[in-house]
Each structure stands twice: as C-alpha cells, then as structure tokens.
N, C-alpha and C positions, 0 to 999 in steps of 0.2 A: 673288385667291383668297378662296372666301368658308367662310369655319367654320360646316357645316350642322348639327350635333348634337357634342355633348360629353359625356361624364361619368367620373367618377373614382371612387376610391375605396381601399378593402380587402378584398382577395380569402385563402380560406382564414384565414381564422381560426378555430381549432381551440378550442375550449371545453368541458371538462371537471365539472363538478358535479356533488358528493356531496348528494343531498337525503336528510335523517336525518330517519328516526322512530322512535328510541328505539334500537336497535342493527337495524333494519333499514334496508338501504341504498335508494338505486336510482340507476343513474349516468344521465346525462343527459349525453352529446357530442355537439356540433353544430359543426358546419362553416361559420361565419359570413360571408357576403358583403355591403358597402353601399355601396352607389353612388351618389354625389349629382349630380345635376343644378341648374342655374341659373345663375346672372352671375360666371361663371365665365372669360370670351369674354379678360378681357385678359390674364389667364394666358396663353394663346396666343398672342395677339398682340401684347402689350405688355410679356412677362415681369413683371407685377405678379402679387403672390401675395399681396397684402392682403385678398382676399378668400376665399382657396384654407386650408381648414379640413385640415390634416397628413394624412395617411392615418397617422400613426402615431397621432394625438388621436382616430380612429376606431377603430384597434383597440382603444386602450384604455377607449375609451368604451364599445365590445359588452365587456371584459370586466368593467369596473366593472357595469355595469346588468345583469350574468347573475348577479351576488353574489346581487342580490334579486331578482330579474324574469323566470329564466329556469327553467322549471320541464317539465313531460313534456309541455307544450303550447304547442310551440313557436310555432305561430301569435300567442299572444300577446306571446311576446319580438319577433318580426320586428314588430309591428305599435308597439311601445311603441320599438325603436328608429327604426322609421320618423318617428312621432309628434316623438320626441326633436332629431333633425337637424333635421326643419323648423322646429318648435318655437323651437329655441337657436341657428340661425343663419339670420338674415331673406334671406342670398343664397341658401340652398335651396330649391330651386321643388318639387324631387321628389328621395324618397329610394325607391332598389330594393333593399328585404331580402331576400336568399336563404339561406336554413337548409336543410341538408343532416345529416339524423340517422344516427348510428349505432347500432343499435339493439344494446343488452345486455339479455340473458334471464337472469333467476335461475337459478342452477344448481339442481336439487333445490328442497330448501326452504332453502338455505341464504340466511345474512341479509348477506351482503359478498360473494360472487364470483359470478361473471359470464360469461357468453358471447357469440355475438353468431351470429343463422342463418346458414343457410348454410355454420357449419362447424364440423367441417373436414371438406380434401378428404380422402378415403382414394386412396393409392397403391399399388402392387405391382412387385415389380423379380423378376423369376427370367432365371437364369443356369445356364443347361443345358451339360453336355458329352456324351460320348456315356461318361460312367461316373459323372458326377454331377450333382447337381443343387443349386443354391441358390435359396434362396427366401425374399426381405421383406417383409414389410407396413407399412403405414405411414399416418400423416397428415400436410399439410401445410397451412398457413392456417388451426391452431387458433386462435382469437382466444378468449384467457381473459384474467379481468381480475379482482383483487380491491382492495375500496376500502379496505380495512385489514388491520390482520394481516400486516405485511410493512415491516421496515426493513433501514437499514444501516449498521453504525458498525463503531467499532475497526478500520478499517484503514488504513494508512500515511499518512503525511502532510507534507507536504515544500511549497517554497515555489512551483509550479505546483499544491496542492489547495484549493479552492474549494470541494468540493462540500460541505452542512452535514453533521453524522450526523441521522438519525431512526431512528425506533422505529415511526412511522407513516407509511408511504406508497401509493398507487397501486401494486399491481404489475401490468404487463399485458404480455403478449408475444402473438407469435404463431408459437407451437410449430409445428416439424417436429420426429417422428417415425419411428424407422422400429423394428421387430424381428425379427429374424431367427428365421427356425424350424427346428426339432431334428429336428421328427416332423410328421405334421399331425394335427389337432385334428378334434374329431367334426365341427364347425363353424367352419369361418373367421370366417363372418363372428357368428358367438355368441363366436369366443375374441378378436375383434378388437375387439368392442362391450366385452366383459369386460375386458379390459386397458384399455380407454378411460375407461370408470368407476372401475377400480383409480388410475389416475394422477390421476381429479380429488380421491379424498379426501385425500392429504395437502396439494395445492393450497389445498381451501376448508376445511379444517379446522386445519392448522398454523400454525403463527407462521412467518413465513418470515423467518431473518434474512441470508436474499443468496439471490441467483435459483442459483444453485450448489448448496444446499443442499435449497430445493426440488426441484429437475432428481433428484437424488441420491433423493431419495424417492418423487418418483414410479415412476423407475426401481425400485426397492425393492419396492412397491407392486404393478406391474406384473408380476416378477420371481414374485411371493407367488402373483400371482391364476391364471395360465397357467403350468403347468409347460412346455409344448412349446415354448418359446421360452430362445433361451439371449444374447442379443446385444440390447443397445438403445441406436441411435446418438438423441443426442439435442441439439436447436439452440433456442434459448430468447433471442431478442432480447428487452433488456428495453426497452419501449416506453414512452420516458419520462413524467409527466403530471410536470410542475414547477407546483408551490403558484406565483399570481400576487402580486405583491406591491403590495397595495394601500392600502399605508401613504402614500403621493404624495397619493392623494383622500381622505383620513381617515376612511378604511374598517381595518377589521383584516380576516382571511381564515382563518379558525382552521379549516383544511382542507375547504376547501369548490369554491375554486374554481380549476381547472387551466388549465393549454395541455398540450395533446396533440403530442409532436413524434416523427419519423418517421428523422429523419437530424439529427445522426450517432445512432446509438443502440449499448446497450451490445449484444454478442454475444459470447455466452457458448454454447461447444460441448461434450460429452465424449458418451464410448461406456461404457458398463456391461456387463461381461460375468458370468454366472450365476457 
C-alpha cells in the first residue's frame, strides 16, 4: 500500500476579537482552519509522531497570534499563520489557511452592539377556525451581539460552580421572537419593523446584568411601542464567547480575545403578556 497525499491539522476554530478605539468597538469572528502538509509519512506508517506538530499546539497557536495579528483583514492573519508553521517547524512543506468570517454590522451609531445580515428571518403563524382567528408574527435567527455592557454575578454557588462573576462580557444570542396581535395595525410590516427597533434599544443601550433581564426589556419595550399586540413569546440562547487564557504563552488577554461556542449554550425562554 502506498500513502499518496496526507495532511492534518485543525478544523473550526472559532476566534472572537474586540479591536478598541476608544469606546468604539468592532468584533472580528473568524472560523479558523490549518492544515499542514510534509514528512509527515511515518506517522502512518510507523506510528512515530516525533514529527506530528498536536493539532491542539495549532489551535492554540491561531489563538495566541490573533491577540495581535488578527485584525478586519483577515487575509493577513491566514498569510502570517501560514508563514508561522513553515517558519517554526522545518517538517512543514505547506501550510492551507482557511478563514471563514462572520460578519457584525453596527447597530445604528451605536459603539458596542452588533448584528450580523441576513437577519433576522421574519415569520407568521395564523390559526383560523370558522369563528376565530389568531394571529403571530415573529423573528427567528436574530443574531445580536454586544461586546460590553453585559455581566453576571451574585448567583448561587455550590461545589459543581466554576463559572467566574464578571461585570464585562460578550453577550450574543440569536433571538426568536414571536407577538401575538389584538387588532391589526395600519401596517404589519411598519408595526413589525417598529417593534424590532423598540427591542434593540434597551439591548444596545442598557447594562445587562443576565440575559433574563434584558429579554424582560425588550419585551417591555416592544409592549410601549405597538399597542395591537398583547402576548410576546420569547427564546434568547446565550451564545457563549469565553475570554482565552493566555497566561501558558505569557501573554495577558485583558478582553480581547474569545472562542465563540455553540453547544452546550445557555437557553433561556419566557412569554410576556400585556
């Protein structure tokens, strides 16, 4: 049997950075892949791994070198990590960077929150009978995100809690929606858009101290802006970014640089009624 091509590496690594100028944010998440190629061959055939560079020394290598290197042009991170592997390990013949962006848009003029195109989806649900009728509207696959203005402390704590308190953190979900209507509105979709905008001020403009309390406000919010609505169910995962700790390569990280995780994530539901 003969070993025609090889290569290895780490796949999805999820990379978060806050780049600050002055209290304006801008996040920058990328979807990190690196694959090294080279003399690699006894690995397979000989179970030697004296030359086989960890795929875990690779993730951590994309997130140390995004502390400083990784900025809204990402071609130059893929090209400074490529550089990097051949560089510092003389068995790499070739290294394949792939970055994969998610793009976050300024909300308004706001200087910390975020969203990302594309959304959200708008939905609709009616429920006819032949003496009534119901009717919701709704969004699904909000992606909001603020990069401060959002902690969480002072709650319980017992010998499985790990998790630290903060005053500052990442908050990002991606809201479903729906509200339920009374009457209808001159315009759906002007009272639909209106409620949409009622929900993001207290978002980008409040201190949020637990996604519970945000949810509660916007609803609140929403509740203010459109009387013909009386009912709003609402679902708010919080999409975690945990600070990287890069105290091992004697770096500090004084909130700048994340991992974006997906699963398990917190989920947090309720319904608001007028």
């Amino acid at each position: 049997m003969k070993l025609s091509s090889h290569r290895y590496g780490k796949a999805r690594v999820r990379v978060v950075k806050i780049l600050r100028a002055g209290a304006l944010h801008t996040v920058v998440e990328a979807g990190v892949q690196v694959l090294l190629e080279g003399d690699f061959e006894t690995s397979y055939t000989k179970g030697d791994n004296s030359k086989v560079v960890a795929t875990d020394t690779v993730k951590n290598t994309i997130n140390t070198l995004a502390r400083d290197h990784l900025t809204t042009e990402t071609e130059k991170f893929a090209l400074h990590l490529g550089h990097h592997f051949v560089g510092r390990y003389p068995q790499v013949e070739r290294a394949h960077v792939e970055i994969r962006e998610r793009v976050w848009e300024r909300i308004g003029d706001n200087n910390h929150s975020f969203t990302a195109p594309g959304s959200p989806v708008p939905w609709v649900e009616a429920v006819v009978t032949a003496k009534e009728e119901q009717l919701t509207s709704g969004v699904t696959d909000w992606l909001i995100l603020k990069s401060t203005e959002s902690g969480f402390s002072d709650y319980p704590r017992c010998e499985f809690t790990t998790l630290p308190e903060t005053n500052d953190r990442i908050f990002a979900s991606s809201v479903t929606a729906g509200w339920r209507w009374t009457k209808h509105p001159a315009s759906f979709r002007a009272a639909n858009e209106k409620i949409r905008e009622a929900m993001l001020r207290p978002f980008c403009d409040n201190f949020s101290p637990s996604v519970q309390t945000t949810m509660a406000e916007m609803a609140g919010a929403a509740f203010a802006a459109v009387p013909e609505i009386d009912e709003i169910s609402m679902t708010l995962p919080n999409k975690h970014c945990n600070l990287i700790n890069l105290a091992p390569f004697g770096l500090d990280n004084p909130n700048i640089v994340f991992t974006a995780t997906d699963e398990p994530h917190g989920q947090i539901e309720a319904v608001f009624q007028r």
